[in-house]
N, C-alpha and C positions, 0 to 999 in steps of 0.2 A: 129525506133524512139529512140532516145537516153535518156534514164532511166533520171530523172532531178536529180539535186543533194541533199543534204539534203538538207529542210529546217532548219529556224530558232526555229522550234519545237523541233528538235532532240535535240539541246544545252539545252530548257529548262525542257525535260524531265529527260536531267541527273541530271542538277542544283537536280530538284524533287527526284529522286533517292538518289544522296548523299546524302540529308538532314534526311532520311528515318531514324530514330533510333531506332524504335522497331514497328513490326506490330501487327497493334489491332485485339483484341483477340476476339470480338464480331459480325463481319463480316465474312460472308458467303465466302468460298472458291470455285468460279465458274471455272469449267473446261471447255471450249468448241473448237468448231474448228476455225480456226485462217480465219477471217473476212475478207474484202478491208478496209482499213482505219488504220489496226492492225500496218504498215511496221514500221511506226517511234518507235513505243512504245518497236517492240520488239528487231530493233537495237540497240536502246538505253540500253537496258538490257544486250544484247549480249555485249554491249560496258562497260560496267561495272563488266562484271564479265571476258572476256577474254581478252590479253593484245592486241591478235593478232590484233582482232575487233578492239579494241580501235588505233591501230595505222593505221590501213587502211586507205587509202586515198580516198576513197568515200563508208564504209560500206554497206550502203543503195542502192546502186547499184549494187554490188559483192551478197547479199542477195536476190535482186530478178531473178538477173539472176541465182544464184544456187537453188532455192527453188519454184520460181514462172517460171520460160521459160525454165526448164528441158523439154525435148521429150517424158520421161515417166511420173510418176509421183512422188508426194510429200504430205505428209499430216503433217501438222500444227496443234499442239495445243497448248494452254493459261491457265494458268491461270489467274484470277481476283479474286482482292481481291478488292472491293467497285468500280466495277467499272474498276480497272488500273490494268496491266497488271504485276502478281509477277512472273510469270515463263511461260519458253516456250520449246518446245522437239521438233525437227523435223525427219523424218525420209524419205529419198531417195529412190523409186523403184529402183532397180537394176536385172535385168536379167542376171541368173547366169546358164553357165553348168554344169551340175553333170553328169557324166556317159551321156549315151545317150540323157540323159533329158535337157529342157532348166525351171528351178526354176523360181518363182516369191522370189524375196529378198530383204531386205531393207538394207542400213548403217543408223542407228541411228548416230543422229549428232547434235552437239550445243542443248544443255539441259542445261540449269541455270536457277539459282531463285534469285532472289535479296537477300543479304545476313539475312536482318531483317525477310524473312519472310522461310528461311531455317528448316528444322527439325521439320515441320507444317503439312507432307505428300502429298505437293503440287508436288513432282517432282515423287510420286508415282502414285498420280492421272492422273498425265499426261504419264506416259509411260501406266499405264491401259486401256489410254483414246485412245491411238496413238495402242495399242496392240490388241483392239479392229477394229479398222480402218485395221489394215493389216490380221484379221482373217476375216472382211467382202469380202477383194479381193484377198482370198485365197492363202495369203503367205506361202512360203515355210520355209522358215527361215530367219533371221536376221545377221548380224554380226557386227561386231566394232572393233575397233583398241587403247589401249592404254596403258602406260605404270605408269599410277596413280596407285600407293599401295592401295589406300582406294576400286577403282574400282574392282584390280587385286583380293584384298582381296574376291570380294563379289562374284566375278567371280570363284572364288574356294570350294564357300561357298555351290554354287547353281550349280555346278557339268557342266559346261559349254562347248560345245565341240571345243577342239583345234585340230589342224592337227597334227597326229603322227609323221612326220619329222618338227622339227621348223624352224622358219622363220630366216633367217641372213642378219642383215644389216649390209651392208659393207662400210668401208671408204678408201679412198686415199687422205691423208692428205699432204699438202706440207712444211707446219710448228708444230711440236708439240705443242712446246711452243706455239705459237699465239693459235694454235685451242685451248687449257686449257685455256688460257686469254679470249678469243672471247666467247666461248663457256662450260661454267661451269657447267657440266649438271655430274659431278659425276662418278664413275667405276671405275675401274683400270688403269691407263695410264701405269703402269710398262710394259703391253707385246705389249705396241703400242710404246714405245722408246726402247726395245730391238728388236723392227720389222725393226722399222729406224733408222738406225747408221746414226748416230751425226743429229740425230733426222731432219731427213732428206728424203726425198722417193727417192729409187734408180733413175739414168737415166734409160728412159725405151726410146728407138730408134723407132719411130711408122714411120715405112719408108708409104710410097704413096702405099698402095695398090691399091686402083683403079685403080689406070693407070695401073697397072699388070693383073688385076681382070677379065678384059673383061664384067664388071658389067658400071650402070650407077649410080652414086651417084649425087639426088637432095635433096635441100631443097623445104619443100612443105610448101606452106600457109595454104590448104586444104585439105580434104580427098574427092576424086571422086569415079568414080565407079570402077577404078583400086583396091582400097583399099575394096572396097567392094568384088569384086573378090576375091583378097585376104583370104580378112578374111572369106567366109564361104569353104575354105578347111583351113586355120592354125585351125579353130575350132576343127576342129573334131581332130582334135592331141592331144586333153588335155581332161581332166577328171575332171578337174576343172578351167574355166575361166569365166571371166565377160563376156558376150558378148558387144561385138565391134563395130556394126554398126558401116555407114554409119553418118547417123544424131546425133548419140548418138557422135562420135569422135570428128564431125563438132563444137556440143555444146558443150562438154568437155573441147575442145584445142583451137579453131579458135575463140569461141564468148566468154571465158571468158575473163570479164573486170577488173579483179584485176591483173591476171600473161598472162604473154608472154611468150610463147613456141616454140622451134627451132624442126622443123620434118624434119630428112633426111630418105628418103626411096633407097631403095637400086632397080635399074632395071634391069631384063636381057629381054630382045628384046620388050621392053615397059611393063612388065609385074612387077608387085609389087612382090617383091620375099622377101622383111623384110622390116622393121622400127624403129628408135627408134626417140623416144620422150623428149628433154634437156631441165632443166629449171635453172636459176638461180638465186637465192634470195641474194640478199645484203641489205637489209633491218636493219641490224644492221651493217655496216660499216665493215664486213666480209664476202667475196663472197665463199656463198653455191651452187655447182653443184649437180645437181638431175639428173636422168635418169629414169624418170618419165616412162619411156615405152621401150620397146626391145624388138619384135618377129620378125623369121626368119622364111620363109617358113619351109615345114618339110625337114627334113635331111640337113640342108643347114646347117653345122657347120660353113663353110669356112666365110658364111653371118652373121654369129653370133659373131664370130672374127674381120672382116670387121668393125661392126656397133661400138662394144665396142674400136676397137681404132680410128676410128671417131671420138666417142664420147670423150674421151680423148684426142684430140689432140684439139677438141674444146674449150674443158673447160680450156687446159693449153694455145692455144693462147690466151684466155683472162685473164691471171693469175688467175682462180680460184683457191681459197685458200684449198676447199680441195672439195670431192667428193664421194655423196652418192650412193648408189645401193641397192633393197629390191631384197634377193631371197630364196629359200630355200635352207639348206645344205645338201650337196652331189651333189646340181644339178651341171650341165655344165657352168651357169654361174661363179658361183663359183672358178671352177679352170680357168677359163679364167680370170677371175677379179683379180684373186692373182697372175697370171702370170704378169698383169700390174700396181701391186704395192695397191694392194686394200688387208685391213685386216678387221677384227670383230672389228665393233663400239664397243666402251663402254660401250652403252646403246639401249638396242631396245627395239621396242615396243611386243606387244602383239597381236595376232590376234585370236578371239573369232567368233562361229556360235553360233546360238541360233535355233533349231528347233522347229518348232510350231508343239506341240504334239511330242510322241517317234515314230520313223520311221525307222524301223530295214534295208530297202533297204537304204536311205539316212544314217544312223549315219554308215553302214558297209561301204558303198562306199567311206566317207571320209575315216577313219580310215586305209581303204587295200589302199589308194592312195601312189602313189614312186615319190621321187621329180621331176623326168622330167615330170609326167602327171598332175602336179598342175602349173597354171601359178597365179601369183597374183605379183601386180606391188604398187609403190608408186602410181601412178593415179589410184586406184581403191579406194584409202582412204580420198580423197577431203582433203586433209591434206595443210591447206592453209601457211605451215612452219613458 
């Protein structure tokens, strides 16, 4: 059944919001869990404090399919102040492996408060509230993704556990100049114009492997039971991955209704042997390639090279202007990436865990982790670009 679109509500909600110029100091600040009826009040807030929200072309859609028709779960809370809704926190089940174990774990996501009613302890009540909710279904830990100073600050403050190898996102850009105009998001550009002479990315010749390969390269609308196959041996390769499913991938890539995703999977004698995941945003009149996903059976290097100039010869048959990848340093992506013109962003984000209680087998397990046994991708961060 197809989600309906906004109402006429949503519009008059914001009118209500803008008008907002200080919140009254004599009502009660109610925290509870996020209702039926709640959807309009708390896009509309989302839409006012993020720009992304705000420019979406049907918010209220893209929100129940990520929050309300996930396979696992989700828990929702509100605040209210007389009644209307000043803040809201969500956080995402995610099924994580550690070492042998498979985690219960959340991504905390889209937390705002209307700005009148900020530095009032509404956005404390509600992670208290949501912190609660995930010690009732015995979460293991939490994580998030971000590159705000104000966050990173608080994140240093409160002793937070990062991976001992960091995280590298990488670009292959095909204009400097334009990406500084398109994209002014800050860093050093000096060692991204002496990477490309005359600010330029070398020719890189990605001849036809498949037809070499003895492999079969499709694109796939869906994930079946091949993929399922699949993924419970690429599991056990890693030391740290999200799990993959089946229904979880279906809903992730095939039923989101904001982005469109390109899967080619790579076959030898019908059998899923790798994948990668392409997405690309143009959303600001500058086309951004994503490689959203990348796993190769194990040992398959050859499939690992395969997929990354696939994915590259994708993105430049449709003139993407330039092109992202999340991976750790030292891994094997890495040197394959720099081999086809990919260098260190700018700017990256951050990647945080949060363990519920101290857990000496959990906090040593991340810590002794080596970049080939950590997998973590752009689709693991619902990062709507």
């Amino acid at each position: 059944m197809k989600v309906p679109s906004e109402s006429k509500n949503v519009k008059d909600l914001e009118m209500r919001a803008s008008n907002v110029t200080d919140a009254p100091r004599c009502e009660e600040v109610v925290t509870r869990q996020y209702q039926e009826g709640d959807d309009e009040e708390i896009v509309a807030l989302l839409k006012s404090a993020f720009d992304i929200w705000a420019k979406m072309p049907n918010p209220l859609e893209y929100w129940r399919w990520k929050y309300l028709q996930t396979p696992l779960k989700t828990h929702i809370a509100v605040s209210t102040v007389g009644g209307r809704i000043a803040g809201v926190g969500h956080t995402i089940k995610m099924n994580v492996k550690l070492g042998n174990r498979v985690l219960v774990s959340y991504l905390d996501d889209d937390f705002a408060t209307y700005a009148a009613y900020r530095k009032k302890g509404i956005y404390k009540a509600i992670q208290f509230y949501l912190d609660n909710r995930k010690n009732e279904n015995c979460a293991d830990f939490c994580y998030w993704i971000t590159k705000n100073p104000v966050v990173l600050t608080k994140v240093i403050l409160h002793e937070q556990l990062s991976f001992t190898t960091p995280f590298s996102d990488l670009i292959r850009v095909r204009d400097i100049d334009r990406f500084i105009e398109k994209i002014p998001v800050g860093g050093d550009f000096s060692s991204m114009r002496s990477s490309y002479q005359l600010h330029n990315i070398p020719t890189y010749s990605i001849e036809d492997n498949v037809a070499n390969s003895g492999f079969d390269l499709l694109d796939v609308d869906s994930f079946d039971e091949r993929f399922e196959t699949f993924w419970s041996g690429v599991a056990n390769e890693y030391d740290y991955i999200m799990m993959r499913d089946r229904d979880y991938m279906n809903w992730r890539f095939t039923l989101n209704p904001l982005q469109e995703y390109i899967t080619k999977a790579v076959l030898s004698e019908g059998k899923v042997i790798g994948y990668t995941i392409l997405e690309i945003d143009d959303s600001e009149g500058y086309n951004i390639g994503y490689i959203c996903d990348l796993l190769p059976a194990r040992g398959r290097d050859d499939v690992v090279l395969l997929l990354f100039k696939e994915a590259v010869k994708y993105f430049d048959s449709l003139n993407v202007d330039c092109i992202y990848l999340l991976t750790m340093q030292g891994h094997l992506y890495q040197k394959i990436a720099s081999s086809l013109g990919f260098i260190n962003a700018p700017v990256s984000n951050e990647y945080y865990l949060r363990f519920w209680g101290y857990n000496d087998n959990f906090y040593n397990t991340i810590r002794s982790l080596t970049p080939d046994k950590i997998y973590f991708s752009y689709s693991d961060s619902f990062d709507e670009h």
